[in-house]
C-alpha positions as CSV (number, residue, x, y, z in Angstrom):
1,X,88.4,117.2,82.0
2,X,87.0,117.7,85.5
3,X,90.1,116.4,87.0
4,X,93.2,118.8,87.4
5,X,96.7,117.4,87.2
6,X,100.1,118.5,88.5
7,X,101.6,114.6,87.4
8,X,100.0,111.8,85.0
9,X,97.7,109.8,87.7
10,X,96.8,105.8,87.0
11,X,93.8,104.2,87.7
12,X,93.7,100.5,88.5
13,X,92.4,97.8,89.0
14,X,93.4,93.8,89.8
15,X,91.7,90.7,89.5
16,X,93.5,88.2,91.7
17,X,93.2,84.5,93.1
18,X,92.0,86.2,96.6
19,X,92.0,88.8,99.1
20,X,94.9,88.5,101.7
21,X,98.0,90.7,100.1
22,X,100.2,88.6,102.1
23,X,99.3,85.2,100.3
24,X,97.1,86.1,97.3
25,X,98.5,87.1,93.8
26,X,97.2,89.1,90.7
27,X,95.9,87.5,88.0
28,X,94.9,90.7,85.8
29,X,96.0,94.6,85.9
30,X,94.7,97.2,84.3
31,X,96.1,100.5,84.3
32,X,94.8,103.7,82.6
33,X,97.7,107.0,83.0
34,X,96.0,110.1,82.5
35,X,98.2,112.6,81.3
36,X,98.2,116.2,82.7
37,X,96.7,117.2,78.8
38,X,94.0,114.3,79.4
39,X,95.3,111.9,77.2
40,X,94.7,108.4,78.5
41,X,97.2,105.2,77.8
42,X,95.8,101.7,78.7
43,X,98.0,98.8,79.6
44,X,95.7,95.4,80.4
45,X,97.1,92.1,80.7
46,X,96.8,88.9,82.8
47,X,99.7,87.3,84.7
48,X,100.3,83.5,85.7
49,X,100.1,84.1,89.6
50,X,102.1,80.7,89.8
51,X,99.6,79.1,92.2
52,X,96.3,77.8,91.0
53,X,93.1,80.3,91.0
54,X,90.9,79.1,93.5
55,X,87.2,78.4,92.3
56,X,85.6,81.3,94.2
57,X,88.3,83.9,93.0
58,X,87.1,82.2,89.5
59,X,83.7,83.2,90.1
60,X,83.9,86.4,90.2
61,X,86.4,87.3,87.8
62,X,85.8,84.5,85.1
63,X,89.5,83.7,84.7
64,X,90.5,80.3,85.1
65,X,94.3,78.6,85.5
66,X,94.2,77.8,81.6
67,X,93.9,81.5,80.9
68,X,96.9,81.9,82.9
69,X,99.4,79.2,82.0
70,X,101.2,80.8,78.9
71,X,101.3,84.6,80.8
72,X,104.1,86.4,82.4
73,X,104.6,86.1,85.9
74,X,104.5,89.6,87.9
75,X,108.4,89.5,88.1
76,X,109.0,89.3,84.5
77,X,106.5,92.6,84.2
78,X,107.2,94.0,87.1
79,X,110.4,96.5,85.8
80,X,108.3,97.6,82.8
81,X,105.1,98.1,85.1
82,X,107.6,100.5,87.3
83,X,108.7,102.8,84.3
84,X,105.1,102.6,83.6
85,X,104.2,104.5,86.5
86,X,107.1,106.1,87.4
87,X,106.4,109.6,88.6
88,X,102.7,109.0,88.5
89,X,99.7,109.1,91.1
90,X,97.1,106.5,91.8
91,X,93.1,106.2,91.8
92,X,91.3,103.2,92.2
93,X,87.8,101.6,93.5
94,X,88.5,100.3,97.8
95,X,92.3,100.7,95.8
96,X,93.5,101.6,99.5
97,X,92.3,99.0,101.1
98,X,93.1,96.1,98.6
99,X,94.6,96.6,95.4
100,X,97.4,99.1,96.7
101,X,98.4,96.4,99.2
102,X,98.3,93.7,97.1
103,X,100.6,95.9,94.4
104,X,103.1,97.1,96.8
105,X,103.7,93.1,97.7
106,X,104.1,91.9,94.3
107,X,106.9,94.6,93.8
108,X,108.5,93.3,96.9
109,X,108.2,90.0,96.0
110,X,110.1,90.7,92.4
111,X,112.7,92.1,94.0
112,X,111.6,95.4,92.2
113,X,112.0,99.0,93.7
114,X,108.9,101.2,93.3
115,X,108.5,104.1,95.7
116,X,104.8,104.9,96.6
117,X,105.3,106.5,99.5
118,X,106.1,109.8,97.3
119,X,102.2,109.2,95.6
120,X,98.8,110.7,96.0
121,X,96.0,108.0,96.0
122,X,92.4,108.7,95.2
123,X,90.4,106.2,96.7
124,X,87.1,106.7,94.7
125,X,85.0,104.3,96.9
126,X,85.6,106.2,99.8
127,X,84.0,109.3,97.7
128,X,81.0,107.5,97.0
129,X,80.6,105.6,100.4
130,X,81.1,109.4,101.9
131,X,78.1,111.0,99.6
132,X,76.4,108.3,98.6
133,X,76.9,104.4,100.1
134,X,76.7,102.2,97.0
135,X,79.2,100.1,94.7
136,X,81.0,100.4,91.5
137,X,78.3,99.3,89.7
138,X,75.5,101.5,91.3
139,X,78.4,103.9,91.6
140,X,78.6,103.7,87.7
141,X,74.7,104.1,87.1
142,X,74.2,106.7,89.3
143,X,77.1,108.9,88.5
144,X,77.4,108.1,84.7
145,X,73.4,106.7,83.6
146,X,74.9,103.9,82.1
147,X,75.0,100.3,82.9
148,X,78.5,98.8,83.9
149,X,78.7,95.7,81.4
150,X,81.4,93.1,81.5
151,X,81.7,94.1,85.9
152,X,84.6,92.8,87.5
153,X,87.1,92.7,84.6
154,X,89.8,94.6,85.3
155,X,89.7,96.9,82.2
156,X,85.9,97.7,82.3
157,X,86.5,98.4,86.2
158,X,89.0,100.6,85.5
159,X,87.4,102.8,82.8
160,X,84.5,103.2,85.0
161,X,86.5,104.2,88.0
162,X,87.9,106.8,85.9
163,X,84.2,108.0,85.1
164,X,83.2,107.9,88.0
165,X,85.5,110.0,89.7
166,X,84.8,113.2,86.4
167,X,81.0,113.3,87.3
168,X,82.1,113.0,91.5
169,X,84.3,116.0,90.5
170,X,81.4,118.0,88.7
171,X,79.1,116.8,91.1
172,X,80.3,117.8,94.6
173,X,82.4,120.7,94.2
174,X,83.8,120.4,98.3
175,X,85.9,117.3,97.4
176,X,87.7,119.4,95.0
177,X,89.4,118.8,91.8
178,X,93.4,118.1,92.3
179,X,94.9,114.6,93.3
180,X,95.7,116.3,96.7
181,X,92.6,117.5,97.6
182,X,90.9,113.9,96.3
183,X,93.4,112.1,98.0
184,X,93.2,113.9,101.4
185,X,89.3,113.9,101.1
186,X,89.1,109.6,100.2
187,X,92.0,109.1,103.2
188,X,91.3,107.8,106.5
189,X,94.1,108.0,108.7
190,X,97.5,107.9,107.2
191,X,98.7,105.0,106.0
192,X,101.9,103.5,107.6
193,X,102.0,100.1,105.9
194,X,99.3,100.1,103.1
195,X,97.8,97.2,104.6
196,X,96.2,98.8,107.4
197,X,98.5,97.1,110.2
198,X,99.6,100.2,111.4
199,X,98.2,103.7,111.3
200,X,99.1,107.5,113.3
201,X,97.9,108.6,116.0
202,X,96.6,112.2,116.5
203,X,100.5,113.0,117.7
204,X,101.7,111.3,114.4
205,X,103.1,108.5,116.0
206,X,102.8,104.9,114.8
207,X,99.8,102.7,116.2
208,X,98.7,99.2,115.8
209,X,95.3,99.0,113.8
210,X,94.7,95.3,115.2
211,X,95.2,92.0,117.9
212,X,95.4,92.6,121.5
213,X,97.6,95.9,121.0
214,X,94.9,97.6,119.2
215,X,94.9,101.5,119.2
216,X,98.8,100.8,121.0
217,X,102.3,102.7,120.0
218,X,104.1,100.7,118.2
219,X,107.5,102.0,120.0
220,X,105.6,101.3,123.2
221,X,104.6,97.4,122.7
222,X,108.0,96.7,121.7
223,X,109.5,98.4,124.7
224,X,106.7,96.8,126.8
225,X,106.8,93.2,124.9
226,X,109.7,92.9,122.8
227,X,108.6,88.9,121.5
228,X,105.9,91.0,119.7
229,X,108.7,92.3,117.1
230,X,109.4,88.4,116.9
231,X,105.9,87.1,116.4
232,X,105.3,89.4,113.5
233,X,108.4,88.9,111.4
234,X,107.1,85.0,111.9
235,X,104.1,85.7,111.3
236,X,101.4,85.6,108.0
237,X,101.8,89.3,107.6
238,X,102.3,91.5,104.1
239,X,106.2,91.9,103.9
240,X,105.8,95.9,103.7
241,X,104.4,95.7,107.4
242,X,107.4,93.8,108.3
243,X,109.7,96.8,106.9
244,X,108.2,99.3,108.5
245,X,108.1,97.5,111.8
246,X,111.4,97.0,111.2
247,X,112.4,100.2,110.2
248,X,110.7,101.6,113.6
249,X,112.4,99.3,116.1
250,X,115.4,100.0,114.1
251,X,114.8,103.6,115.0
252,X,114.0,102.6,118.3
253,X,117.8,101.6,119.4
């Protein structure tokens, strides 16, 4: 195994009814734990997202709301999922971006505690789109010389993720072969909120990623504009950015 381990590390991946991690729900997980000895446990299943599956979600994952209807619901999982991967570290395919989002609501949605902010997490698309600008598919071909059948089901995605990422390890030596070095290589700037709303500045200090206070301090626009505070808390946003912009005007007084 290319990959070194100081903890087990998951790879995942979700199929869900869309892409906003504020609104949108999982409808598949699949999770392969790598042991530190290599062994690998795999844990797929769908869920019943409670809302219907729009058709275009539908399209690309094939699942429909009758292969839904008699599965758990995330809550009912969601204490099992968290022994699960308890302790672990995460790798994933744009998992950054989407899937970790989209994960960390559904736990605060059950009403479940999971702490990710102790993790590592390996985005492998950022390794790829750094060295070579493709997708999981070509990702797959190139790295692996095989063909990805059965793309954009949750298990098959996750499998290959997990390839992938061996022959990136063999392959480019300067990304290194821990979970820290991996994870600090696929970062972009740290992650305050998961879902991108709020990122640190070269000072470490918390910044807004978006809307007319783009590339602002966070301490600064609710000194400056304090109805701001206000109009996110009402607002369409993932409830983990609402914690933390909580937790810094909390801070704040």
């Amino acid at each position: 195994m290319n990959l070194k381990l100081k903890r087990p590390i998951v790879f995942f991946d979700l199929e869900t009814t869309g892409v906003d991690a504020a609104k949108d729900r999982i409808v598949e997980i699949s999770m392969v734990k790598i042991a530190v000895d290599g062994s690998k446990t795999v844990k797929t299943r769908r869920i019943n997202p409670e809302m219907p599956i729009p058709a275009e979600a539908t399209a690309v994952h094939g699942i429909t709301d009758d292969d839904v209807k008699d599965e758990p619901t995330f809550k009912q999982i969601a204490k099992s999922l968290a022994v699960f991967i308890e302790g672990c570290d995460f790798g994933g395919f744009n998992s950054n971006r989407f899937d970790l989002p989209l994960l960390v609501e559904e736990f605060m949605r059950a009403g479940v505690e999971c702490d990710f902010q102790r993790r590592k997490f390996v985005d492998v698309q950022t390794i790829f789109h750094r060295k070579e600008q493709r997708t999981l598919v070509a990702a797959y071909k190139f790295y692996c010389d095989k063909d990805l059948e059965n793309a954009h089901s949750a298990e098959a995605d996750t499998m290959a993720t997990y390839e992938v990422l061996e022959a990136q390890i063999a392959r480019y030596p300067d990304i290194g072969d821990t979970v820290d070095a991996l994870a600090e290589f696929s970062a972009g700037r740290p992650m305050v909120d998961f879902a991108g709303r709020l990122t640190l500045d070269d000072n470490g200090q918390e910044i807004f990623t978006f809307g007319k206070y783009k590339g602002r301090r966070v301490v600064d626009v609710f000194r400056d504009d304090p109805s701001y505070y206000s109009w996110m808390m009402n607002g369409d946003f993932p409830q983990y950015t609402k914690k933390m912009i909580t937790e810094i005007r909390l801070r704040m007084k």
